[in-house]
C-alpha positions as CSV (number, residue, x, y, z in Angstrom):
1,X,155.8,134.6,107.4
2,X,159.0,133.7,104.9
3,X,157.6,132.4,101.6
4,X,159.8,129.5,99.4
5,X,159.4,129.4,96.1
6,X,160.9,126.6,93.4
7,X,161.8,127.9,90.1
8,X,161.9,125.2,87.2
9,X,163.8,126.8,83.7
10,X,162.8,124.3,80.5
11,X,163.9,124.6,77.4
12,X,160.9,124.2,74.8
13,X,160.8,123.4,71.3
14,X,157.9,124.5,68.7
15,X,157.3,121.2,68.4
16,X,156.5,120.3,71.7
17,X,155.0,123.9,73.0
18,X,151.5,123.0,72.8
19,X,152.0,119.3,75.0
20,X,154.7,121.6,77.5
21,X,151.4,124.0,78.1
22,X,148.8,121.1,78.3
23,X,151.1,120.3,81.1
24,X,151.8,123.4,82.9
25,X,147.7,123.5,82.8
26,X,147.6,119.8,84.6
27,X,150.0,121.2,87.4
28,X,148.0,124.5,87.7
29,X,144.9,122.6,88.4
30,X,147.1,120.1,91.0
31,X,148.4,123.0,92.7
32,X,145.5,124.8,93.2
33,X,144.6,122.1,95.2
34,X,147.2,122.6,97.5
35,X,147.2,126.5,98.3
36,X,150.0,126.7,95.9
37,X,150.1,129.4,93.7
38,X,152.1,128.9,89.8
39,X,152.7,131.0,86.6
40,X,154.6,130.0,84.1
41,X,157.0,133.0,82.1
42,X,158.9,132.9,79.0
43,X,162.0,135.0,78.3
44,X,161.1,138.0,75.6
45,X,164.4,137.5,74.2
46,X,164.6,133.6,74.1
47,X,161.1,132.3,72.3
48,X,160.9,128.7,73.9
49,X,162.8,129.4,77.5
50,X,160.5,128.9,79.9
51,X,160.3,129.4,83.9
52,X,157.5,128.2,85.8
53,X,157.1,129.2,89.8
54,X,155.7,127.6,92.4
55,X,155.5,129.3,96.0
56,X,154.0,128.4,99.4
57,X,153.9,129.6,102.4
58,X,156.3,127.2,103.8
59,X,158.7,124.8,102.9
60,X,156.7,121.5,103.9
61,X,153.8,122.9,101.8
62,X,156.0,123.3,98.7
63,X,158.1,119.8,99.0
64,X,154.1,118.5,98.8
65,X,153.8,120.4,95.6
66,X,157.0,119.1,94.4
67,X,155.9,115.4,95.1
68,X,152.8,116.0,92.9
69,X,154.2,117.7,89.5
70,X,156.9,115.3,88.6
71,X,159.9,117.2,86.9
72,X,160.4,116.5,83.2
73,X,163.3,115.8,81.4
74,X,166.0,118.7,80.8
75,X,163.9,120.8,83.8
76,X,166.8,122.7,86.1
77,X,165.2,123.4,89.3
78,X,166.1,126.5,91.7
79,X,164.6,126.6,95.6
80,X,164.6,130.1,96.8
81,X,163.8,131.3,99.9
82,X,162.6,134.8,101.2
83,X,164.7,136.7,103.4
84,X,163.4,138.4,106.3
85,X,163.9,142.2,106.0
C-alpha cells in the first residue's frame, strides 16, 4: 500500500523555539489520534530550519490530518507520494 507523506519546512527563530515546539507537541498528540505518524527534524547545518513530517497510509487519511494542524505563518508545505517499485 503507497504511503503519502506532507513535509512542512519553517523557519524558527530563538525567540520563538520553545512556543514552535509547544506546538509541534499539540499536533503530535492530534495526530496520534488519527493513525498518523510525525517527527519533527532540524537541519545540522541551519540551527532554527525545521521540517516536520506527517505520513499516512493514504491520501484521504492525511488531507484529515491536514484539516486538524492548521499551517502557521511562513510554513512551505511539500505532498510527496511513494512510488511503487
Amino acid at each position: 500500500m503507497a504511503h503519502v507523506v506532507l513535509e512542512i519546512w519553517s523557519t524558527v527563530a530563538d525567540s520563538e523555539r520553545a512556543a514552535y515546539m509547544d506546538r509541534a507537541r499539540e499536533r503530535q498528540a492530534a495526530l496520534q489520534g488519527l493513525g498518523v505518524s510525525y517527527w519533527i527534524f532540524e537541519r545540522s547545518d541551519a540551527p532554527g530550519e525545521m521540517v516536520q513530517y506527517l505520513e499516512a497510509r493514504d491520501s484521504a487519511r492525511l488531507e484529515e490530518a491536514r484539516a486538524l494542524v492548521s499551517q502557521l505563518p511562513g510554513e512551505r508545505e511539500i505532498l510527496l507520494h511513494q512510488l511503487e517499485l
